[in-house]
C-alpha positions in Angstrom: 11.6 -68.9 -62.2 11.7 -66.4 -64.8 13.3 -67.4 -68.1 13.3 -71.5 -66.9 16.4 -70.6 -64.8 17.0 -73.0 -61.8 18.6 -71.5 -58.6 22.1 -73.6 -57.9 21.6 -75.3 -55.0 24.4 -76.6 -52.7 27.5 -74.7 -51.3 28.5 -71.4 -52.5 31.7 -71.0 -54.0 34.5 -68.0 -52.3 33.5 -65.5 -54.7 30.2 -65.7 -53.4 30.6 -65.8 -49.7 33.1 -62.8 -49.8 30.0 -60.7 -51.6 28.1 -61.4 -49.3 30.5 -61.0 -46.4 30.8 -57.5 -48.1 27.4 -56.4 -48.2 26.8 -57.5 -44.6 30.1 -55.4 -43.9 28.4 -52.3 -45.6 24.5 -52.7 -44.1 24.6 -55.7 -41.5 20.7 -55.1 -41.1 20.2 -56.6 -44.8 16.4 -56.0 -44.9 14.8 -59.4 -46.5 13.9 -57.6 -50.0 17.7 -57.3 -50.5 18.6 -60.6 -49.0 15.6 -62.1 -51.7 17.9 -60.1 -54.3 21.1 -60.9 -53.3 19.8 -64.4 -53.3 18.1 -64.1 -57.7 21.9 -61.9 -58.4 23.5 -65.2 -57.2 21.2 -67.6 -58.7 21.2 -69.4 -55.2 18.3 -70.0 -53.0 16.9 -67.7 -50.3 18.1 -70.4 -47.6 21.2 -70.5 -48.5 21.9 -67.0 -49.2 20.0 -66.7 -45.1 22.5 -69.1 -44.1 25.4 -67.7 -45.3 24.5 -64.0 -44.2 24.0 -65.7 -40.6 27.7 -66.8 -41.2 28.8 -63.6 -42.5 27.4 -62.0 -39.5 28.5 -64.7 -37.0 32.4 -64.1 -38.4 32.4 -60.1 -37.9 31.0 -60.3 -34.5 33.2 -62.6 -33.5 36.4 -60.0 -34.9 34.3 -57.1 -33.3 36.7 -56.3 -30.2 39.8 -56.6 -32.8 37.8 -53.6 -34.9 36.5 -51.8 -31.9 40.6 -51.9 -30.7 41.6 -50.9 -34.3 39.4 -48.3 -34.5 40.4 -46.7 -31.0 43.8 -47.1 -31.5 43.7 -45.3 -35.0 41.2 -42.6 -33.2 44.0 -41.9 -30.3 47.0 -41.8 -32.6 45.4 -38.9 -35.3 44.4 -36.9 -31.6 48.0 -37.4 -29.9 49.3 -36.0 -33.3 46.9 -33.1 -33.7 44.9 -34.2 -36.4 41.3 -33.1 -34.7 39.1 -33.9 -37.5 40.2 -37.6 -37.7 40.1 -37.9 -34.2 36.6 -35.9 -34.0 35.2 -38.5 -37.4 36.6 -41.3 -35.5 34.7 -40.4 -31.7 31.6 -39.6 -33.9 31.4 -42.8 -36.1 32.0 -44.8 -32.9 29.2 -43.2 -30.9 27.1 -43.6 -33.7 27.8 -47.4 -34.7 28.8 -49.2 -31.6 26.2 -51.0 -29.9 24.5 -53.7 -27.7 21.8 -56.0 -27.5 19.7 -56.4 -24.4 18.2 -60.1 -23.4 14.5 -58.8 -25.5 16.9 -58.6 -28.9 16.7 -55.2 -29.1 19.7 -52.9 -29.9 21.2 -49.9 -28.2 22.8 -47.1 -29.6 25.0 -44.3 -27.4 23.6 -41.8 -30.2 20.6 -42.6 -32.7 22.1 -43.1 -36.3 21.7 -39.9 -38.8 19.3 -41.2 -41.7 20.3 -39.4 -44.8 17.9 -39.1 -47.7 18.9 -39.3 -51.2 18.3 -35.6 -51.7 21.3 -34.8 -49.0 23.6 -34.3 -51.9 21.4 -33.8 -54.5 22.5 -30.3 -56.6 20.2 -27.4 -54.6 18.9 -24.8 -57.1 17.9 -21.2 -56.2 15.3 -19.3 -57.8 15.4 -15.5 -57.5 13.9 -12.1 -59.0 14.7 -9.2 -58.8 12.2 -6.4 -57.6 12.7 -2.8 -59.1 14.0 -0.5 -56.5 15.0 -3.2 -53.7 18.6 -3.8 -53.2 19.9 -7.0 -54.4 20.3 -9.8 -52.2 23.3 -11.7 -51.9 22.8 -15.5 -52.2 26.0 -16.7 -52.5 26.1 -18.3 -49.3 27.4 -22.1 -48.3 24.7 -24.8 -47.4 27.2 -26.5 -45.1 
């Protein structure tokens, strides 16, 4: 390892299984790059760190139906009291995250997940001139 640093091997203490319980909670699909750097940021092996994600992942799938309930519940109460754009964020987060696996492994989706890019909400710039004797255009206008 770089700088003669050893990874800690052994079990990994409540601070550390609650980060990574959090950063399964915020992209379960940890891609193996980010798992390998999760695994340097805790000085912990890449086994371990794999174990413990499995874990992570085993204990929110098992509280799924309790979220899946929550999140209905909270969806249904902002519509019965007219709050439309909760209710609308809420119907649209769950058609785009809830979904099943099929005996082959692969997941389903009701609705394919949006992939933003960085540059979604990057500043945009505008770059005009101005011809002689053309009216001038208005571009004051809203990108959303």
């Amino acid at each position: 390892m770089a700088n003669g640093q050893k990874r800690k091997p052994g079990r990994m203490s409540k601070v550390e299984r609650a980060i990574v319980a959090e950063v399964i909670r915020v992209e379960p699909e940890l891609p193996r790059a980010r798992q390998v750097a999760l695994a340097v940021a805790l000085n912990k092996p890449t086994d371990t760190i794999a174990n413990e994600i499995d874990n992570a992942r085993s204990k929110l799938q098992s509280h799924a139906d309790k979220y899946v309930d929550l999140h209905l519940d909270a969806a249904m109460s902002a519509l019965a009291n007219g709050d439309f754009d909760v209710a609308r964020k809420g119907a649209s987060w769950a058609l785009e995250n809830i979904s099943a696996t099929d005996s082959d492994g692969k997941t389903h989706r009701i609705v394919d997940k949006q992939v933003s890019s960085a540059n979604d909400h990057a500043p945009k710039v505008q770059i005009g001139i101005a011809i002689g004797g053309l009216p001038k255009a208005n571009l004051a206008r809203s990108s959303n």
